[in-house]
N, C-alpha and C positions, 0 to 999 in steps of 0.2 A: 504493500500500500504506500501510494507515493507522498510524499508531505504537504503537496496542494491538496490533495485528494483527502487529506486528513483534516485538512482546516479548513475546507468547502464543506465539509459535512459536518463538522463540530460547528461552524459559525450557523450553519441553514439550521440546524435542529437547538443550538441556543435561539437562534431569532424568532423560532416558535414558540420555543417553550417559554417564552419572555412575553410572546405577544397573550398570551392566558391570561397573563395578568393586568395589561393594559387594559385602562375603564373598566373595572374590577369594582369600581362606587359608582357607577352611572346611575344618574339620576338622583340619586341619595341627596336631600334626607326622604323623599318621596317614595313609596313603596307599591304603586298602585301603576305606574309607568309599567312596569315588569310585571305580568299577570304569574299565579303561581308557585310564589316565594314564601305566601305566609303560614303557610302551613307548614313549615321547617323552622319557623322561627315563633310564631304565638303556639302552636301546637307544644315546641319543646317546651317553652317557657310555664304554659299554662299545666302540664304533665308535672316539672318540678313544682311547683307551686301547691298541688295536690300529691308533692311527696310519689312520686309514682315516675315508673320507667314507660307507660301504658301511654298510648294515646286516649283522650277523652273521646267517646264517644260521638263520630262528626266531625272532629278538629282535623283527624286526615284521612282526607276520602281515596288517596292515593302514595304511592312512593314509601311505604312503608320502611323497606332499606332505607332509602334517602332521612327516612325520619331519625330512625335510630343511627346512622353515623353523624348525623347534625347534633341530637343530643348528647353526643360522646363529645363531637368539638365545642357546643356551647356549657357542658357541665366543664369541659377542662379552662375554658377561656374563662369563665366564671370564679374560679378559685384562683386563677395567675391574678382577675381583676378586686377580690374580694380585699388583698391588704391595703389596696389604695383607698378605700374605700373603713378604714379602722374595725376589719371581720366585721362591718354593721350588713346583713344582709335586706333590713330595710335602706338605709342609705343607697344600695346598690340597686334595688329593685327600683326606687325612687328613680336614681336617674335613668334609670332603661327605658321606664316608661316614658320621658323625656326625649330618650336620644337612643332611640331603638335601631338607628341605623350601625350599632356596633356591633350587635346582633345581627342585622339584616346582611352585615360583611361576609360572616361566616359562613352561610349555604354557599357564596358564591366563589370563594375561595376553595370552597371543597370542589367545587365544577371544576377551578383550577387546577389543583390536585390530581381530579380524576383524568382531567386532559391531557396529564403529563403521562398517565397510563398509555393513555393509547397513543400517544408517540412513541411510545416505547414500544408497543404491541405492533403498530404498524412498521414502525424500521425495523423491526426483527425478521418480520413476515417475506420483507423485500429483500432484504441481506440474503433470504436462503432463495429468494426466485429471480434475484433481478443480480445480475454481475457487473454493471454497467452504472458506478454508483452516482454519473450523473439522471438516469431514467429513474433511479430511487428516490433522489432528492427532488426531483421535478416531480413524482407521485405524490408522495408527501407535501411539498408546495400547493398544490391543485386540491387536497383534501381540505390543508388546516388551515388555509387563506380562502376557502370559497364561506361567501357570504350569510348561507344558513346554517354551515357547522360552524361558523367564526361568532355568530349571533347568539345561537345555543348556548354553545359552551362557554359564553360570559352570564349565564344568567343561572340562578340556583335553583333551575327547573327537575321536576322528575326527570329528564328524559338523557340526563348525560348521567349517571350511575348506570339508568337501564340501559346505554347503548353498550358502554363499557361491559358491563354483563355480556350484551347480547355480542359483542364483538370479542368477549374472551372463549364464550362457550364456538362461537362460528373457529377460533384459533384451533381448540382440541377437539374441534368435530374433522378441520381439515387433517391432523395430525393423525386422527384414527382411519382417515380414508387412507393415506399416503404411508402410514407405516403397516399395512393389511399384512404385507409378508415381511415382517419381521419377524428375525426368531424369539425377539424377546418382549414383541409385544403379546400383552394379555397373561404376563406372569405376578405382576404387581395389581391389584386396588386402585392405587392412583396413578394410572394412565388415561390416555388423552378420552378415550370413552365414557369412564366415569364423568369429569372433568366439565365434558361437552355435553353431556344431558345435568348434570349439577348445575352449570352455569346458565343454562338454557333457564331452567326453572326458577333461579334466582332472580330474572330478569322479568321474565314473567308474574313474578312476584311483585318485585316493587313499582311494574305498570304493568295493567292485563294483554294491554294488544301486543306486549311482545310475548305472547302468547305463541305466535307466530316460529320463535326460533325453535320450539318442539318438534317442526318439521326434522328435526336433524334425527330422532328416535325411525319412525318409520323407515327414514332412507337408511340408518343404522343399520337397522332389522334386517335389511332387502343386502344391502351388501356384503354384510355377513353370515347372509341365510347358512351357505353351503358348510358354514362352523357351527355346532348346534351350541356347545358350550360358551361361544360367543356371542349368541345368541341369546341364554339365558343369561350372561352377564348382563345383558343391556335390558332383558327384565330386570332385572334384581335391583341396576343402579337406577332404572325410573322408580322402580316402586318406590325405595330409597330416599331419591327427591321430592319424589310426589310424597309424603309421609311426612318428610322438614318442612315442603312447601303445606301443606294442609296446619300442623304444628302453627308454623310461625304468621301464618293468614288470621289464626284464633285471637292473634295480639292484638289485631286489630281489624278481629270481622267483623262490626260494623261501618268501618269506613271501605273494605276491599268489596263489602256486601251492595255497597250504596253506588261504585265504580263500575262495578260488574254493569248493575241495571245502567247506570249513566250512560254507560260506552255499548251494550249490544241490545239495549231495547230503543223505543223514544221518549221513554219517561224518563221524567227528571227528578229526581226524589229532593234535590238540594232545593229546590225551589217549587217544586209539585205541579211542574209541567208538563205537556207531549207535546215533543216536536211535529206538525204539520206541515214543513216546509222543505220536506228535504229532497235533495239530488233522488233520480231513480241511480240505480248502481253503474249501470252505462253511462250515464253523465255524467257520474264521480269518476268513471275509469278513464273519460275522455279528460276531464277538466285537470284530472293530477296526473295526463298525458301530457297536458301545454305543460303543467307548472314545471315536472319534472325538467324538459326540455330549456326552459327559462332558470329554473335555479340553479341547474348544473350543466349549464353552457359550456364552459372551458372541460369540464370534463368528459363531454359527450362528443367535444368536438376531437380533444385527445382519441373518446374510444375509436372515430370513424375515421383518425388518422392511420392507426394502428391494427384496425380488423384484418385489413387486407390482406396481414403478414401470417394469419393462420394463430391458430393456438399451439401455446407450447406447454402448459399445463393443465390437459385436461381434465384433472380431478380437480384442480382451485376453479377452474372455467365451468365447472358442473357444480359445485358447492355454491361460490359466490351465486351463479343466475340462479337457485335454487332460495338461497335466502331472498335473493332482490327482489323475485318475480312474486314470490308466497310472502313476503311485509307488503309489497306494491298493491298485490290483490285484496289482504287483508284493511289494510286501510281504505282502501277504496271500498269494498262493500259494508267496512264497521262505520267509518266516521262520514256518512253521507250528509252532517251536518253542515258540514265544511262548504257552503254553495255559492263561493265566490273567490275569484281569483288569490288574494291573498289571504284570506281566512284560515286559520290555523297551518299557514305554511307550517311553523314548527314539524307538524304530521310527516313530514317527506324526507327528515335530516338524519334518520337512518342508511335513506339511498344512496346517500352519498359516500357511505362506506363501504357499501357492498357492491358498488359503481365503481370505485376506485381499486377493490379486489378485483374483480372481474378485467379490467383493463392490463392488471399484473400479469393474467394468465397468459394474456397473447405474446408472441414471438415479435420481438421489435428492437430494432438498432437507435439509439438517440440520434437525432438530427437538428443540424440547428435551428430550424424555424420551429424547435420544438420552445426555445427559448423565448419567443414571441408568446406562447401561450402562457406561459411562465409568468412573464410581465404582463399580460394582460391583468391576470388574476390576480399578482400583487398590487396591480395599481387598485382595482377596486377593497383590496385589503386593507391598504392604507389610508385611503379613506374611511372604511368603515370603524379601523381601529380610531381614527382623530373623531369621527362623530363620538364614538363610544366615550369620549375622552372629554370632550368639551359640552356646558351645561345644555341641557334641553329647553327649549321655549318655556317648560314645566318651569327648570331652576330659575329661567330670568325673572319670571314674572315672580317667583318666590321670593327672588331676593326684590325685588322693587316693594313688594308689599314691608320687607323688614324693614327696607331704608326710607321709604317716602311714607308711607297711610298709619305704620303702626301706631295709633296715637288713640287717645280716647276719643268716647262720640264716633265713633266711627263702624259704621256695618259692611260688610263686605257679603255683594251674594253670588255667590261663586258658581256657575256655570257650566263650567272647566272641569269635565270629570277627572282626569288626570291630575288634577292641580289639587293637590294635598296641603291645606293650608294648615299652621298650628290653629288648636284650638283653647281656650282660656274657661275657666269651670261657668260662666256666663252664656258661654256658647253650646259647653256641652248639656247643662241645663235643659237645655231645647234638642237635643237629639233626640230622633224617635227611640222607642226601648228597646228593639230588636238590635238595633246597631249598637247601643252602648254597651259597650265588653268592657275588657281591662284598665286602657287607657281611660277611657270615658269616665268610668266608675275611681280609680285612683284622682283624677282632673278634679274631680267635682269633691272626694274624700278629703282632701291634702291642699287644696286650692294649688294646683300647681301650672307654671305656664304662664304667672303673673304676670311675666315681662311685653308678652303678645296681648295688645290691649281692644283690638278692633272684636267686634261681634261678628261670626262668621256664620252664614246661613248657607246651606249647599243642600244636596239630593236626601243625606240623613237628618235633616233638620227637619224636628214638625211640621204642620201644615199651618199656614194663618199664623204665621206668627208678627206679634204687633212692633211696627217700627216707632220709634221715637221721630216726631216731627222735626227734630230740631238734631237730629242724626246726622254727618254724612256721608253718602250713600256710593258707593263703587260698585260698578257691576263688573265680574269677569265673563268674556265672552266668546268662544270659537268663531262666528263671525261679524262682520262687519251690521253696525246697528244704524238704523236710521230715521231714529227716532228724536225729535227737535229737542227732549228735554234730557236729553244724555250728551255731554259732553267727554270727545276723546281726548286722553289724558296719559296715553301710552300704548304701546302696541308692541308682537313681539313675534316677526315672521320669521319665515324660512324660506323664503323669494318664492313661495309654493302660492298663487291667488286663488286657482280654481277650486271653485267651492267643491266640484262631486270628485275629486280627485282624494283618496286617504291621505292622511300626512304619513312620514318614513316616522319607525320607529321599530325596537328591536322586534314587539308583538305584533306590528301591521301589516306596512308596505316597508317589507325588505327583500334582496336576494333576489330578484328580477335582476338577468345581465343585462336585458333590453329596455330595460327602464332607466334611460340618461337624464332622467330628472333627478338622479341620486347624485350627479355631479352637481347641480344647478343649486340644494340646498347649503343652508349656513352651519345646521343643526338638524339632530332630530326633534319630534313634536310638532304639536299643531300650532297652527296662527292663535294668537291669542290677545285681546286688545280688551283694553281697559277702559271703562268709562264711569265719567263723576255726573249724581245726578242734581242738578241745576234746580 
């Protein structure tokens, strides 16, 4: 190994593993920007509080894993933070509720974490298929710079623990296809068989639709037939799993109980809904045909550079399409709620891994116009990583309310769903009862938050609630008002005007390669404009 060769790949896999952590607090102190997050952090929190390792019943409907290694990093951060704080664990709960964004750090440091996993997992994979250690680093480039795995894995969602899962069981599923004639496989418990149905169910566990990676047991079965006692192995290790996975579901069956019905009927139990609006399954299999095609542009375009050359690993080239096709199909006939271009993109950032496995399998020499795709993808990386980085229309408008309105006599009627303003025990007074949890209930206990003096009214504010005449009055507002008795008084765009267009943000409209309005913005977030009323 030559000495460029050694510090082209130590710098390309540092500059990855460094960009995880870039915009690591986006959005912060706000927690409502990032859908998905509080359930790792009020969950844990509300669990210790009631002395208990257990989810409360409700508090997570999902991610179960994800919950309990959150509780392990907020119980240990919590005792590093307890001396500052003179061992008072009221002291310390006091300012949490205050400044819950120390907390809200830690899910998404762990996505951090987890990402470094699978850098590791995927340069392992390539080292043994790809000899050509510029085609490995451009694989890698193309994976951890494309825009919906780069979006993901900055946010403390369920879905980066489950992919990790679901990409460590896909490692020793390939490992058990490709060492079939060894002599020394099948003599140990812990090889790639067990391993690859362990991990499969794991994943499965802490989100159901990777329900999906189980496919690897059947084709287990079928490849192995001709071995009977290999065969009963691969019973033995489902049953196994299936027996941990049942076990560790009981921790918290009413929330995986409440997920199940969410995700494969139309009822809603979290809200006591049914869906009537959704895609027929053809539409969904059409509609996350474009997305696919548009979010993983550069890699699609790699795969049609490189078909031509034939496959050289038919057994990764049969595993990888075998996962891609059965999640691709699985989401498409589970999540038919999804009935609009960007709407739960998240849903598809699986493909992208088993799209860039599959690309491995083929027989291909680097060439240089492969470096053009290279740069394409880092450029829209680099942007995406400065968005992630600099404040969202959310934080401007946040900080303008600290520096200019915060003053008495003053109501603020917030508009702005995204716009998480502090609230003063005045304020939370007038919450409806169903919203007011912990915060709200400690606000009003403690009089805390004194220093925020405006009355804030927004979507969980009673209804009819009485303004002082002699108050005044600020509206927040996504668009443009034209009403004579409102005076504009600030505003806070993203050069984005048209109104039916969504604004970019990690949850919305992201990861479209053909969408060049992601250059044209300043920030993410909506247009957001402020008015005094006269």
């Amino acid at each position: 190994m030559s000495l460029v060769k050694m510090d082209w790949e130590k710098l390309v896999l540092l500059m990855l593993a460094v960009s995880f952590f870039v915009g690591i607090g986006h959005a912060f102190p706000m927690f409502n920007v990032i859908s998905d997050e509080m359930y790792f952090v009020g969950g844990v929190l509300r669990a210790m509080e009631n002395h208990t390792i257990l989810p409360a019943a409700g508090d997570v409907p999902y991610g179960t894993l994800t919950y309990f290694l959150n509780y392990i990093l907020v119980a240990g951060f919590l005792i590093i933070l307890l001396p500052f704080f003179g061992f008072s664990v009221f002291n310390l709960k006091m300012y949490l509720v205050q400044s819950p964004e120390l907390i809200y750090f830690l899910p998404r440091l762990l996505s951090a974490l987890l990402a470094l996993v699978l850098l590791w997992l995927f340069n392992q994979m390539f080292k043994k298929e790809l000899a050509d250690y510029r085609s490995r680093l451009l694989l890698l480039i193309l994976l951890f710079t494309n825009l919906l795995v780069v979006s993901v894995l900055h946010t403390g969602k369920v879905w980066v623990l489950s992919i990790v899962l679901s990409v460590t069981s896909f490692y020793f599923f390939y490992q058990a296809l490709s060492q079939r004639r060894s002599p020394e496989f099948g003599k140990k418990l812990a090889n790639p068989l067990f391993f690859s149905i362990f991990f499969a169910f794991l994943a499965a566990l802490n989100f159901p639709i990777f329900i999906f990676g189980l496919i690897n047991i059947p084709i287990l079965i079928l490849y192995f037939w001709p071995d009977k006692k290999m065969v009963l192995a691969i019973v033995e290790y489902t049953l196994f799993a299936l027996g941990l996975y049942i076990v560790i579901s009981l921790l918290n069956f009413g929330g995986i109980k409440t997920l199940f019905i969410n995700t494969f009927t139309a009822y809603r139990p979290l809200d006591s809904t049914v869906l009537t609006d959704n895609l027929s399954v053809l539409s969904s299999i059409w509609l996350n045909t474009q997305k696919t095609l548009a979010f993983f542009a550069p890699l699609i375009l790699f795969l049609v550079l490189v078909v031509k050359n034939g496959i050289k690993n038919k057994i990764l080239f049969f595993a990888a399409t075998a996962y891609f096709l059965t999640y691709f199909f699985t989401i498409s006939v589970v999540a038919t709620w999804a009935t609009t271009f960007y709407a739960y993109s998240r849903y598809l950032m699986p493909l992208g891994f088993f799209l860039t496995l599959l690309i491995a399998s083929f027989n291909f020499n680097f060439r240089k116009y492969f470096y053009l795709i290279g740069a394409v993808s880092l450029v829209y990386f680099s942007f995406l990583l400065y968005y992630l980085s600099v404040p969202t229309t959310f934080n401007q408008a946040y900080d303008f309310v600290q520096k200019n309105i915060n003053q008495e006599n003053v109501v603020i009627i917030n508009q702005v769903w995204e716009l998480q303003l502090p609230k003063n025990k005045p304020s939370y007074l007038l919450e409806k009862e169903n919203f007011c949890a912990t915060k709200c209930r400690n606000t009003i206990t403690y009089d805390l938050n004194p220093y925020f003096q405006p009355l804030v009214i927004d979507r969980h504010t009673q209804e009819d609630v009485a303004i002082s005449p002699d108050a005044t009055v600020y509206y927040f507002e996504n668009n443009q008002q034209v009403n004579l008795g409102l005076e504009l008084v600030a505003s806070f765009e993203n050069n984005l005007t048209s109104k039916t267009k969504e604004f970019f943000s990690v949850d919305s409209r992201l990861a479209n390669y053909f969408d060049f309005d992601f250059f044209r913005i300043k920030n993410f977030g909506s247009n957001i404009y402020v008015y005094r009323k006269n």
